[in-house]
Every structure is written in structure tokens, then in C-alpha cells.
MIDOSE-1310 file (N, C-alpha, C; in nm, 2 decimals, decimal comma, always signed):
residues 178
xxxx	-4,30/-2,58/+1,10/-4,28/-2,50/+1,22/-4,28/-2,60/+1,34; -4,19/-2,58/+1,41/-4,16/-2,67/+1,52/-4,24/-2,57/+1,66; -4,33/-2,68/+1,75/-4,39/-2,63/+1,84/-4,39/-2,68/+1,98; -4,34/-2,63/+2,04/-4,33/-2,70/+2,20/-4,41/-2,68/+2,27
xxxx	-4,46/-2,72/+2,40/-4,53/-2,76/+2,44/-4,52/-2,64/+2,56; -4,59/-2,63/+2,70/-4,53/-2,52/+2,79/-4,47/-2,65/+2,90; -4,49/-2,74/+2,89/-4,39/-2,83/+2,97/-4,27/-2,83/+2,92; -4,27/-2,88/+2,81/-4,11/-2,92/+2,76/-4,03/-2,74/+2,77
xxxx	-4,11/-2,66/+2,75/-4,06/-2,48/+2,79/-3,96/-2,49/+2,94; -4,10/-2,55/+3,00/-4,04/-2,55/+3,14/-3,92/-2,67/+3,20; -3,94/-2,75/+3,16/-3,82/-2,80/+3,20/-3,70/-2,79/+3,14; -3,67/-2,73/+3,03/-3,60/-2,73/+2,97/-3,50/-2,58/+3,02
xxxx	-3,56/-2,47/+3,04/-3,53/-2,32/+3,13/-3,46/-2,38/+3,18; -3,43/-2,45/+3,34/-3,34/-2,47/+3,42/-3,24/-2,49/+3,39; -3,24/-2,63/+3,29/-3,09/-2,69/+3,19/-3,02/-2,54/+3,11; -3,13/-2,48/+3,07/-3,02/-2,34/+2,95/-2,98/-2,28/+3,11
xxxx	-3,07/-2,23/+3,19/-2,98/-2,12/+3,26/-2,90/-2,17/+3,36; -2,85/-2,32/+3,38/-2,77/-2,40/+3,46/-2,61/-2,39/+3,32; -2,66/-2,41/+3,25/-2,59/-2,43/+3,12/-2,52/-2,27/+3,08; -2,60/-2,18/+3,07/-2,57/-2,02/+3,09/-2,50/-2,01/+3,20
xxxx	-2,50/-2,03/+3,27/-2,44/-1,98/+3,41/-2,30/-2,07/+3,46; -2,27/-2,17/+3,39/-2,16/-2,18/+3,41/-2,05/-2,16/+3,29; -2,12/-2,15/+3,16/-1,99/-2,13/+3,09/-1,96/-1,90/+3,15; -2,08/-1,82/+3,20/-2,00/-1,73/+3,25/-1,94/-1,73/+3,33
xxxx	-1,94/-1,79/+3,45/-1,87/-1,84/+3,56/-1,71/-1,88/+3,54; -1,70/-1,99/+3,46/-1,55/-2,03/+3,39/-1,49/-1,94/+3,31; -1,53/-1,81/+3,26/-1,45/-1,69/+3,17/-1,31/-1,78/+3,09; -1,24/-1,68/+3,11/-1,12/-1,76/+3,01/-1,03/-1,90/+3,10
xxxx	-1,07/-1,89/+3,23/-1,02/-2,00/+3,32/-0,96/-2,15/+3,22; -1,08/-2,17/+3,14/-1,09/-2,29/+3,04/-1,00/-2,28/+2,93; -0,95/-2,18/+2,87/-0,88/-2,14/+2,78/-0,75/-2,15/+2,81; -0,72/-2,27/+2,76/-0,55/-2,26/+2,77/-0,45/-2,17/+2,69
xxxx	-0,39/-2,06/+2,71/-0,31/-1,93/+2,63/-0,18/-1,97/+2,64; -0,14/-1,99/+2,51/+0,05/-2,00/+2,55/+0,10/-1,86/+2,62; +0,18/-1,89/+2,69/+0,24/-1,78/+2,74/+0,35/-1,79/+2,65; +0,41/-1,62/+2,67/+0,52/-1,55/+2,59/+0,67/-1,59/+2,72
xxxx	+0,76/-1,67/+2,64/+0,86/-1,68/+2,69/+1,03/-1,60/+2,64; +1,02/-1,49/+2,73/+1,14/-1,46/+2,68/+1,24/-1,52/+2,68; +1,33/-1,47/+2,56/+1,46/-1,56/+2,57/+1,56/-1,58/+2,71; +1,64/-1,63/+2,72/+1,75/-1,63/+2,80/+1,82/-1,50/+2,79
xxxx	+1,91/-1,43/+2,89/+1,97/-1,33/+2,90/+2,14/-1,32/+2,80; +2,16/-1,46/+2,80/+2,24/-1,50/+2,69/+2,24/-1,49/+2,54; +2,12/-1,49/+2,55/+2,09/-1,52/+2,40/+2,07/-1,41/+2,31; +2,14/-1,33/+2,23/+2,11/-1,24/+2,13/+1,99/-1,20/+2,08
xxxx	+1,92/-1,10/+2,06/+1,77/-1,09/+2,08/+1,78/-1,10/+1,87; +1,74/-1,18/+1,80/+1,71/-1,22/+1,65/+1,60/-1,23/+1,59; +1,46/-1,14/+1,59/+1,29/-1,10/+1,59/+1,32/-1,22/+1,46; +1,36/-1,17/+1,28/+1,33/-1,28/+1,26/+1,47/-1,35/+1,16
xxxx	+1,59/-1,32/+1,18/+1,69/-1,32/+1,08/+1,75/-1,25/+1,04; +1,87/-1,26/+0,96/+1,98/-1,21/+0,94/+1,99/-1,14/+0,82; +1,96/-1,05/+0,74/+1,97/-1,00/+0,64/+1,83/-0,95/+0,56; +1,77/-0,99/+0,68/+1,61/-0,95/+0,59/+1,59/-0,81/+0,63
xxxx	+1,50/-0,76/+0,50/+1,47/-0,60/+0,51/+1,33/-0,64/+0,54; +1,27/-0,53/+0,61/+1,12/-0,53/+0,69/+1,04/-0,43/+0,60; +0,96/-0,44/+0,56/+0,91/-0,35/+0,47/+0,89/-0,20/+0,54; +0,86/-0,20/+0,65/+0,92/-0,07/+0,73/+1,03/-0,01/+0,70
xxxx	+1,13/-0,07/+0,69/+1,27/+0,01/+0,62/+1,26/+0,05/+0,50; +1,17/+0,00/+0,39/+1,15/+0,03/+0,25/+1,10/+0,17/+0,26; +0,98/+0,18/+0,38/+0,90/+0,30/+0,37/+0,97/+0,41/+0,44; +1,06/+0,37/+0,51/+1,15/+0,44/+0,58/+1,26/+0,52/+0,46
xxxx	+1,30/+0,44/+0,41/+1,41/+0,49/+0,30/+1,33/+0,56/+0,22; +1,23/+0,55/+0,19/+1,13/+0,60/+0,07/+1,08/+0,79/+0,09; +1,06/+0,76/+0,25/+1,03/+0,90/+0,37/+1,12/+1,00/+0,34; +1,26/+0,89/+0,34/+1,40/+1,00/+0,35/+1,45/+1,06/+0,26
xxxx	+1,42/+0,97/+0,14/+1,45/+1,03/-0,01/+1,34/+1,14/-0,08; +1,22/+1,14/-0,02/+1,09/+1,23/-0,02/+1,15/+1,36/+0,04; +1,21/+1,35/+0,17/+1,23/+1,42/+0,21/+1,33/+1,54/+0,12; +1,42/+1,47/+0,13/+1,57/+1,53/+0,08/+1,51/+1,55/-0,08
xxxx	+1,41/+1,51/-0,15/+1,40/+1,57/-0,27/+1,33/+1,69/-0,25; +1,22/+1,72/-0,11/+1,16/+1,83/-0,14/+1,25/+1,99/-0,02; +1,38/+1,92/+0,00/+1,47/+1,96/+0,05/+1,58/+2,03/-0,09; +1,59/+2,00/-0,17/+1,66/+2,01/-0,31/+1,58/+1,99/-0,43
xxxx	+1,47/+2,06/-0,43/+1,38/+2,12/-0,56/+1,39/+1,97/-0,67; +1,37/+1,87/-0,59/+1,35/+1,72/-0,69/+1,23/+1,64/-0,67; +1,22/+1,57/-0,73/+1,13/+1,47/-0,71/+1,19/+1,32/-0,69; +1,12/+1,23/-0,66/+1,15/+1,10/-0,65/+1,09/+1,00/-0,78
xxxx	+1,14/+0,91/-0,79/+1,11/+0,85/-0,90/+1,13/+0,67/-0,88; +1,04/+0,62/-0,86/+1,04/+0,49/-0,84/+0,98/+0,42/-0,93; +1,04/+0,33/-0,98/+1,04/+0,19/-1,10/+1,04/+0,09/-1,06; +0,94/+0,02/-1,04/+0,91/-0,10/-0,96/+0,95/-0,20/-1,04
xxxx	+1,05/-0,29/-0,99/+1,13/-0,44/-1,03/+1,25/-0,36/-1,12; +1,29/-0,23/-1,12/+1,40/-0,17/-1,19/+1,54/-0,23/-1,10; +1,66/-0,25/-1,13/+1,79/-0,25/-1,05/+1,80/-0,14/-0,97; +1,79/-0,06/-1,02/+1,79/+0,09/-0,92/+1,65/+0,17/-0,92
xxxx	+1,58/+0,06/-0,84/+1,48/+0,14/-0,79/+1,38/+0,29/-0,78; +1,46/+0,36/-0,69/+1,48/+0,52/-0,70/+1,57/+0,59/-0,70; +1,51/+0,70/-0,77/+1,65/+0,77/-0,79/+1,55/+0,91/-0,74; +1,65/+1,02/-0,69/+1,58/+1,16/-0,68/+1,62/+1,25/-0,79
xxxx	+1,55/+1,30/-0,86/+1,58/+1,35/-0,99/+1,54/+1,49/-1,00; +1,67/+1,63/-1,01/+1,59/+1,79/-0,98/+1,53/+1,79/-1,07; +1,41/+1,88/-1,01/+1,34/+1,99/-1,09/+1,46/+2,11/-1,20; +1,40/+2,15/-1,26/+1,43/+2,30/-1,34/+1,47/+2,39/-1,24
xxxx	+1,56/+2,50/-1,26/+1,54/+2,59/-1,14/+1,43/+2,70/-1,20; +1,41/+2,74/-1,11/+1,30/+2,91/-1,15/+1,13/+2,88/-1,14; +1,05/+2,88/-1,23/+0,93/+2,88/-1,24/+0,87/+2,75/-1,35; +0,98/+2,68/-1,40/+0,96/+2,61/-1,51/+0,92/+2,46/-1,48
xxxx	+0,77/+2,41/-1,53/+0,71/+2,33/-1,47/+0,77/+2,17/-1,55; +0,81/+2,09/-1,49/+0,80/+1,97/-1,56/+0,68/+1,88/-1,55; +0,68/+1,81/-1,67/+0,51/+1,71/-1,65/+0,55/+1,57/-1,64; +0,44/+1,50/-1,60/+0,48/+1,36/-1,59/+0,52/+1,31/-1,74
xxxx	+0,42/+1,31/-1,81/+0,47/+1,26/-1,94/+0,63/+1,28/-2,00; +0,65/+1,43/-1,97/+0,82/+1,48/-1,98/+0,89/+1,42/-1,88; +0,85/+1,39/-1,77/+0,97/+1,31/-1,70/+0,96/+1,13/-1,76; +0,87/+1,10/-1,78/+0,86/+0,96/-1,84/+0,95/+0,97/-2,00
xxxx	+0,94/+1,06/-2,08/+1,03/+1,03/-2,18/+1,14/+1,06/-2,14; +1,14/+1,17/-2,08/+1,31/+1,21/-2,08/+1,39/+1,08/-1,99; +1,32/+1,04/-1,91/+1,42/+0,95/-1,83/+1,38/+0,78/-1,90; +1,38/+0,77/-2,01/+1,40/+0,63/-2,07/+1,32/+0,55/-2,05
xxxx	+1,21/+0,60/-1,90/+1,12/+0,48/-1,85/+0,99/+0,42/-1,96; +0,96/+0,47/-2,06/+0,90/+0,41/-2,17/+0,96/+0,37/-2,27; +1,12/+0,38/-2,28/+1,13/+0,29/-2,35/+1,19/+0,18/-2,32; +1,24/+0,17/-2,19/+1,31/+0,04/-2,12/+1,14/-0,07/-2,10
xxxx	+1,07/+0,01/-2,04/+0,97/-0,07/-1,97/+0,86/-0,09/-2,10; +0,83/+0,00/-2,17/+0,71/+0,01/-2,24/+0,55/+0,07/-2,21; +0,46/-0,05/-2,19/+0,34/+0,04/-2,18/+0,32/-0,01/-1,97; +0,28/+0,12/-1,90/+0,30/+0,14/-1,77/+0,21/+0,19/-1,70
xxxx	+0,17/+0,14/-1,56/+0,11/+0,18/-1,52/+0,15/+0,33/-1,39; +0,10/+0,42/-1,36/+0,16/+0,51/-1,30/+0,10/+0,58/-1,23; +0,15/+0,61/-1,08/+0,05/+0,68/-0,96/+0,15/+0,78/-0,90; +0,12/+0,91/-0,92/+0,19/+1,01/-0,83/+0,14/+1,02/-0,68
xxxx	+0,27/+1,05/-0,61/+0,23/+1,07/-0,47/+0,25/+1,17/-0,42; +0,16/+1,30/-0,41/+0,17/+1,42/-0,39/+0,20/+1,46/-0,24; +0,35/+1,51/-0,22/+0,39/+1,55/-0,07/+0,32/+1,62/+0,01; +0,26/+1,60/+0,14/+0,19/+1,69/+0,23/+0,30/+1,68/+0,32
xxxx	+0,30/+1,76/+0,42/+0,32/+1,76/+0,57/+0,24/+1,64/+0,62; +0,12/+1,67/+0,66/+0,01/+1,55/+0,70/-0,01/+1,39/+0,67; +0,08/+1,36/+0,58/+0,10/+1,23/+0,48/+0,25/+1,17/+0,49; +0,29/+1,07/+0,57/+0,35/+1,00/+0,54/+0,40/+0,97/+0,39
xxxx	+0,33/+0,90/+0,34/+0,35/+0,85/+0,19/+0,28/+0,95/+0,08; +0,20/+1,08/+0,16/+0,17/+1,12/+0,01/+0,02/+1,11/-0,03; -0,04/+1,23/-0,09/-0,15/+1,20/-0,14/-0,14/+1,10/-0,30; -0,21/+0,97/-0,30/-0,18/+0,95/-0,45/-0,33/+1,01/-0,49
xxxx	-0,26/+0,99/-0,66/-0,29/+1,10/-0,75/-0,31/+0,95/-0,87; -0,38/+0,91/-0,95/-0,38/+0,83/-1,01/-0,36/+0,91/-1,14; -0,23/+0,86/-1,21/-0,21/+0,87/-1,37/-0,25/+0,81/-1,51; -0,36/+0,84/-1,54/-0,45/+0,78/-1,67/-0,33/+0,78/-1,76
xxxx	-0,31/+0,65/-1,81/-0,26/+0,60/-1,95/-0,30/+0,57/-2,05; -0,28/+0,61/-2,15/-0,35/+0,54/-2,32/-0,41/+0,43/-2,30; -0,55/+0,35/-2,39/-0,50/+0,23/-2,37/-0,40/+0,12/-2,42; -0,30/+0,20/-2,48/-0,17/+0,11/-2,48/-0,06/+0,10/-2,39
xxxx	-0,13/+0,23/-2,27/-0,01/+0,24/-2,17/+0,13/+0,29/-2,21; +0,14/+0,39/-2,31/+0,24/+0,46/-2,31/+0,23/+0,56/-2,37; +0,14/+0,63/-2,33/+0,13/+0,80/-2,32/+0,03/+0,81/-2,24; +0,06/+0,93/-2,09/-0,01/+1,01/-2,05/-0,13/+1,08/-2,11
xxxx	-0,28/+1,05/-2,06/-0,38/+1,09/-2,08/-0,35/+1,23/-1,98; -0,40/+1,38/-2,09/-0,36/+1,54/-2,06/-0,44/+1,54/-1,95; -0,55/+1,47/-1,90/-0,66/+1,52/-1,81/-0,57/+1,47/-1,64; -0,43/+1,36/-1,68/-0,38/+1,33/-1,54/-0,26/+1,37/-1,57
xxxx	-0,23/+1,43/-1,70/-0,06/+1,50/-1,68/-0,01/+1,60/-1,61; +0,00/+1,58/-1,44/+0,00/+1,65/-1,38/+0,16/+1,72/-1,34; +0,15/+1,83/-1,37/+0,27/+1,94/-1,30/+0,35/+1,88/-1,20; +0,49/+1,88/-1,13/+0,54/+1,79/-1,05/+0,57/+1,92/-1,02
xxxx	+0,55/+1,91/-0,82/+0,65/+1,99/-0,75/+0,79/+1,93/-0,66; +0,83/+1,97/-0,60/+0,94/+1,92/-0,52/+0,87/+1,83/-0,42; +0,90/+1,73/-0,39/+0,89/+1,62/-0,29/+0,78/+1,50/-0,37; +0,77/+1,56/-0,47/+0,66/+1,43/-0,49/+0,72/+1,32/-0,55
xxxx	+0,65/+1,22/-0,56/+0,76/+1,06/-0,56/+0,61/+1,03/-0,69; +0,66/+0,97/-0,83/+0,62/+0,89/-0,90/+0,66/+0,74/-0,90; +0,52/+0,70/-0,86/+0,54/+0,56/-0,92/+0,53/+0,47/-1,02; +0,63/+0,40/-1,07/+0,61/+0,36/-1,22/+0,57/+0,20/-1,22
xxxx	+0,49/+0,12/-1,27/+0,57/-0,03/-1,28/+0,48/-0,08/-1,45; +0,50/-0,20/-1,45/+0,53/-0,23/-1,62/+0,35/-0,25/-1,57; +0,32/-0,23/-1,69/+0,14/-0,24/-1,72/+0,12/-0,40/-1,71; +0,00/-0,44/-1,63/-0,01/-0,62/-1,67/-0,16/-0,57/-1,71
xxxx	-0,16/-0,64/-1,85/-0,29/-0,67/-1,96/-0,39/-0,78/-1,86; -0,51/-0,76/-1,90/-0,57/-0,85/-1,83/-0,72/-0,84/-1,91; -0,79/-0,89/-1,94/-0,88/-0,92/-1,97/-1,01/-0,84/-1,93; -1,04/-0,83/-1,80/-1,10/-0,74/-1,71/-1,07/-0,60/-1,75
xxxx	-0,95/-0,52/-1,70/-0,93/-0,42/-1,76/-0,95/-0,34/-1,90; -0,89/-0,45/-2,00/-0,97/-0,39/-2,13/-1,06/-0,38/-2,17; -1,20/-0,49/-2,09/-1,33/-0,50/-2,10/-1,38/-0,33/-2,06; -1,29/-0,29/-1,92/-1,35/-0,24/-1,84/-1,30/-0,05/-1,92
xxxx	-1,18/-0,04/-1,96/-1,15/+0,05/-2,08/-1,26/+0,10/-2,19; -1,29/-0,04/-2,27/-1,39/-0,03/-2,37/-1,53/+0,01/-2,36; -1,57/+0,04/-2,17/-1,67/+0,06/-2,18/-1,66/+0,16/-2,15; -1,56/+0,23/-2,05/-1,56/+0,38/-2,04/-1,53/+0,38/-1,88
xx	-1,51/+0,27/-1,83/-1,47/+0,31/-1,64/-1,39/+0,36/-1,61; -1,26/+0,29/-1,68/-1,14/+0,35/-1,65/-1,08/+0,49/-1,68
């Protein structure tokens, strides 16, 4: 335990609040801030390059095709690292329910990809992207567990991508978390 004395208290007070009182005095004065230089009036306004997509446009395109599927009784269907990405794919007409598992065979995506991981995004009004909905898989990842094979209505977007095995996970399977 370190103990001071009431002298060394006191002389030492004046140095902190001489010392206090001027770094508030200097505020940001001390702080050198680059300023923001706009371009020249010449100069073509180019944020960051020529051909790049902003992941804003992905979610933007993703919005529109949500849209227009729950505009035309479909859903959306996204395959992550597929050539063609999404596709909007109708429903049944009338009252006839399709399930995730049924849309995963019928459309090839288990047997192009194999065992997969999968999250439904349920359309609201209130939701940009959608409530997700997480889709329990076997543990081999290729069949729908019935307790997440959930009914599809119009506008909802499944996401698909290829299952990555990991050590953790199957630990975490075998005990019962997942």
C-alpha cells in the first residue's frame, strides 16, 4: 500500500488542477483533423470505381425480386456461390401448400449441392429482409428436420448454401444444441 503524506497531498493538488485545467481549456484546438476536400468541379464524382457492385444493390435487387414474388404468388430462392443465384419460383395456384423439403427436391438443390445449410426469410411489411426462420437439417444436411419444414407463402426468399462440416458443430449436434 502506497501512503502519502498530507504535504506531498498538498503540493501536489495545484500541479493536477493546473494540469486539469488546461488540457480542458485546449478542447480539440490540439487535435489536428484532416479536413474533407472536395473534388474539383471538373472532376467526375467516382466514390469508389468502375464496375463494383455495393452490397446495397445486392439487397436492393433481393427487395425487388421479394417483392414481385409476393406480387405473383412465388417465392424466392437463393443458392449461395450458385451461377444463377436467384431465381423467383411460383407457388401452386389455389390452397395447395408447398414445403421446404419439396421445394429443395424438386428444384435439384440437393442434389447439385448435397448436404446444406438453410434459413427461410419470412415476408413482413415491417421487414426489409424478412423475418428469418432457421431450417433444421439432418445431421447429414440433406433432409429437412419436420419440426422446421415449414409451409412457404408468397414473398418468402429461402436461403440455401453448401453445409461446411466443422468439428464444433458436430460436437455440438451430438450433444443436443443444435
Amino acid at each position: 500500500m502506497i501512503a502519502f503524506s498530507t504535504g506531498q497531498i498538498r503540493r501536489s493538488a495545484p500541479v493536477a488542477a493546473l494540469l486539469f485545467a488546461a488540457i480542458l481549456t485546449t478542447g480539440c484546438s490540439s487535435l489536428s483533423i484532416p479536413a474533407f476536400k472536395p473534388p474539383a468541379p471538373d472532376v467526375p464524382y467516382q466514390p469508389i470505381g468502375e464496375g463494383v457492385t455495393l452490397a446495397g444493390t445486392a439487397t436492393q435487387d433481393m427487395y425487388q425480386r421479394v417483392r414481385q414474388a409476393k406480387r405473383e404468388n412465388a417465392i424466392v430462392l437463393e443458392v449461395v456461390g450458385d451461377e444463377q443465384p436467384t431465381r423467383v419460383l411460383p407457388l401452386p395456384p389455389g390452397q395447395k401448400s408447398v414445403f421446404v423439403s419439396t421445394l429443395l427436391q424438386q428444384t435439384g438443390v440437393l442434389a447439385k449441392i448435397g448436404a446444406v445449410d438453410a434459413t427461410l426469410y419470412r415476408y413482413t411489411s415491417d421487414s426489409v429482409s424478412g423475418i428469418p426462420m432457421a431450417v433444421k437439417m439432418s445431421e447429414d444436411g440433406d433432409q429437412v428436420r419436420p419440426e422446421s419444414d415449414y409451409a412457404l407463402r408468397a414473398g418468402d426468399r429461402l436461403q440455401v448454401s453448401e453445409r461446411k462440416f466443422d468439428s464444433l458443430n458436430s460436437l455440438m449436434e451430438m450433444v443436443g444444441l443444435l
